[in-house]
N, C-alpha and C positions, 0 to 999 in steps of 0.2 A: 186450449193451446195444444201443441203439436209434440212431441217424447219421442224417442228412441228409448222403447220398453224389451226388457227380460221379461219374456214370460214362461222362460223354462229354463235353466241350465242345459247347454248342449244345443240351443235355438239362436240363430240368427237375430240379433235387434229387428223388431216392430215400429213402425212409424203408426200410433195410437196416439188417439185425442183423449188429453187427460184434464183435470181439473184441480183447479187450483183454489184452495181453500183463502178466506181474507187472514189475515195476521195477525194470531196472537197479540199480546203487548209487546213483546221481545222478538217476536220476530219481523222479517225484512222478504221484500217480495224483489228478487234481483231480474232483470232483462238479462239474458245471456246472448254474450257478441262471440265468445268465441269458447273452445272445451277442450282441451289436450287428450289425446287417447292413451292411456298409462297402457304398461304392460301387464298390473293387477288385473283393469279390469278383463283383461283377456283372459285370466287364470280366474276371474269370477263368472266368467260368461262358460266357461267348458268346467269346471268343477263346484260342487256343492259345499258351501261353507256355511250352509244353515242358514242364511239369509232368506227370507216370505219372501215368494213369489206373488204376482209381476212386481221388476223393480226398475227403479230407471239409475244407471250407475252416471262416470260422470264425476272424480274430485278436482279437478285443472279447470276450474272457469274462471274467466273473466266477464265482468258486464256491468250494468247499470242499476241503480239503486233505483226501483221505480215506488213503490210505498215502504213504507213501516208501520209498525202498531205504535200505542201510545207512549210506551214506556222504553224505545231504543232512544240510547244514547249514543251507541260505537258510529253510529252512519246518520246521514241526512238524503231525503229525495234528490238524486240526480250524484250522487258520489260515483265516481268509479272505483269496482272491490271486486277482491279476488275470494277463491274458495277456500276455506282455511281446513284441515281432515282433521284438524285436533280440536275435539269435544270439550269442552272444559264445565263444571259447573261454577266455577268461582266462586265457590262459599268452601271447600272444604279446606281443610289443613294444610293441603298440600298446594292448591289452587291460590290460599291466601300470601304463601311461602313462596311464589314465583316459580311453581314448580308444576304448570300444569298439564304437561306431559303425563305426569303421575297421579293426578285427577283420582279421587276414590270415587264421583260419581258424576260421570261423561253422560249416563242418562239422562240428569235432569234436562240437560237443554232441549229434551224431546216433548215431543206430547204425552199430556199421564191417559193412560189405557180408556178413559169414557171421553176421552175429547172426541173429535172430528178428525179424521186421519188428514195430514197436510195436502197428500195429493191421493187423489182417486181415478178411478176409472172404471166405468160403468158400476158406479156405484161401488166397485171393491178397490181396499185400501191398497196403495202404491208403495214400496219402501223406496226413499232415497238411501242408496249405498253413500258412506261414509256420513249419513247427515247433511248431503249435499245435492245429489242428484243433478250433475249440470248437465247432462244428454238432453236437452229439453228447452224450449223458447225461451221459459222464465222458471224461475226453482223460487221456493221458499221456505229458507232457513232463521235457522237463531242467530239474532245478532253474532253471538259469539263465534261462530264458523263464518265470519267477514275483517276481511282485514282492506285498511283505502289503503288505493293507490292513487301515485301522482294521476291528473288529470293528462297529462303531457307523454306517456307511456301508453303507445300503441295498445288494445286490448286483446289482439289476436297476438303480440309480443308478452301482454303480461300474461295469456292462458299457456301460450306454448313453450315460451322460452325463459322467461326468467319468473314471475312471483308466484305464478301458481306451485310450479317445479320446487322453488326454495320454502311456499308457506304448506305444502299438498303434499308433496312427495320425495324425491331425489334428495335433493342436500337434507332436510331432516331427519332421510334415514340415511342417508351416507356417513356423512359427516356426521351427524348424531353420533351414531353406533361407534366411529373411532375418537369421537374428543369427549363424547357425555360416557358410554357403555366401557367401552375398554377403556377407557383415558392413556390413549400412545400418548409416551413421553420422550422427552430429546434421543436419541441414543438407540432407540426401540427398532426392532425389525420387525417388518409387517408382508402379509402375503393377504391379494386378493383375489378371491377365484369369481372372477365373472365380471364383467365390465361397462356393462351397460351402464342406464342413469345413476341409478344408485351405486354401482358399484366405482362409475370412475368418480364420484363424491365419498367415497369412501374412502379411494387413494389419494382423492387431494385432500380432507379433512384429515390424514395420515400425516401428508406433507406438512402443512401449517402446523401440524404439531412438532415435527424436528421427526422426525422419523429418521434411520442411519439408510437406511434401506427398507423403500416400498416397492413389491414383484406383485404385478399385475401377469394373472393368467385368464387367457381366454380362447377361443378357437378363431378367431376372425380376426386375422392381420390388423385393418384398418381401426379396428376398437382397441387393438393394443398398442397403434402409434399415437390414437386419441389420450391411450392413459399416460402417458410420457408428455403430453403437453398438460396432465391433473397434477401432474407430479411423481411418475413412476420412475425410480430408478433402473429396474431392469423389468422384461417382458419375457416371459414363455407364452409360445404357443402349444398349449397342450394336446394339439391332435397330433402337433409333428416334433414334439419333445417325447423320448421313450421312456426316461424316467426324472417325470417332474421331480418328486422329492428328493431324489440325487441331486436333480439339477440346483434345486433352491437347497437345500445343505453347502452345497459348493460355495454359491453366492456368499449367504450369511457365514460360510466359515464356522458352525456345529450343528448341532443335530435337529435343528428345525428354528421355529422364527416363534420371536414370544405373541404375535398375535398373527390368526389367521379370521381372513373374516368371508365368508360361504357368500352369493348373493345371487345363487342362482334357484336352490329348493330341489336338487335332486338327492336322492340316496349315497350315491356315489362320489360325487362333490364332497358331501358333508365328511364321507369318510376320511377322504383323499384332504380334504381340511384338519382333520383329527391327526394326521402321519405326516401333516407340513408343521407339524407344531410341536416348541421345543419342550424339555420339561421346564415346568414352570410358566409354561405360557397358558395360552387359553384360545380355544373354537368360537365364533361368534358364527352363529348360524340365523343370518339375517334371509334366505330365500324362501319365499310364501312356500310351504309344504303342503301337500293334499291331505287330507284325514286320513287317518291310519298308518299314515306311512313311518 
């Protein structure tokens, strides 16, 4: 079959013929109809995060359930399933407690070290980036990195715009990070710097929590009228605000906001998140960071 392969950090995707191993017991061999281009994997395609080369990235897919090994239960031949990023092994503590976000071992669902690598090429082992690898005709994962969708749900709609997004990426960490991580509560004020997918799920998982005030900042007009329709009560734009943290003190009325939450991964952001924030509050620095930084 046909991959869009990393075979360097810093390299253009490959169109390489790879090979696809048959299925474990647990795992599920999916047709991919369609694959959302996250903004991660841009930041995995231009920076080294320690991930073995070649890899084929790829968490936002949708497709077709074409086999399974002997022992799945989550799926059956011919389901429609999206890509799920969260590893689970479902035996541990935390796993059995409904908590498998906090998973103590997201390995197991892999292959142990003497198997047969899942995907190869030219004889050398392939990594799927997140346990999923959907850049590629057909991927094969662990059951548990699938979740069904209605049969009746477009599949280029469930990669691009709504299941992949809410089981893969955007609302799990947006919303996550403000109603699981900070847990904003009625009354709270909230400041988001960056607003893209995650970040305008950030300000509406703010919102549904009762937030008094959520201030979405970002440089690009049109993503700050987008955060107003997540639930932004007020909008800075920070190329053309001279002094954001004046400005948001003003808003909230004292000396910064009890949660601020980062969602871009610069140096400066982070700061500027740190000095938007009251005493007693708290920085969540949710933006992918480069090593060392």
């Amino acid at each position: 079959m046909k991959a869009a392969v990393l075979l360097e950090v810093g390299k253009p995707f490959e169109i390489r013929e790879v090979r696809l191993d048959a299925p474990q017991p647990h795992e599920v061999v999916v047709k991919v109809r369609a694959s959302g281009l996250c903004h991660s994997d841009l930041h995995t395609m231009k920076t080294d995060f320690g991930w073995p080369m070649p890899a084929v990235l790829g968490h936002e897919f949708a497709g077709v359930v074409e086999s399974i090994g002997g022992e799945v239960t989550a799926v059956k031949v011919g389901d429609h399933v999206v890509g799920n990023l969260i590893s689970a092994c479902g035996d541990c503590p935390d796993c059995r407690s409904g908590r498998p976000t906090r998973c103590t071992d997201p390995g197991a669902i892999r292959r142990a070290p003497g198997d047969a690598p899942r995907l190869t090429m030219d004889g050398q082992a392939v990594t799927q980036i997140g346990d999923l690898g959907g850049f590629a005709e057909k991927t094969l994962v662990h059951e548990r990195n699938l979740v069904v969708v209605d049969d009746d749900i477009a599949l280029d709609r469930a990669a691009l715009l709504g299941c992949a997004a809410l089981l893969g990426c955007a609302v799990i960490t947006g919303a996550g990070a403000a109603k699981n991580a900070a847990k904003v509560r009625f009354g709270d004020t909230v400041a988001v710097i960056g607003c893209g997918g995650v970040g305008l799920n950030v300000v509406q998982g703010a919102a549904l929590a009762g937030a008094r005030r959520v201030i979405a900042l970002d440089l690009q007009p049109a993503k700050l009228e987008l955060a107003r329709t997540f639930g932004a009560t007020d909008v800075i734009n920070s190329g053309e605000e001279k002094d954001v943290v004046g400005r948001v003190r003003e808003i909230v009325g004292k000396g910064g906001v009890d949660h601020v939450f980062e969602v871009i991964g610069l140096p400066q952001t982070v700061r500027q998140a740190i000095d938007l924030t009251d005493v007693g509050g708290a920085a969540y620095v949710i933006g992918k960071m480069k090593p060392g930084t």
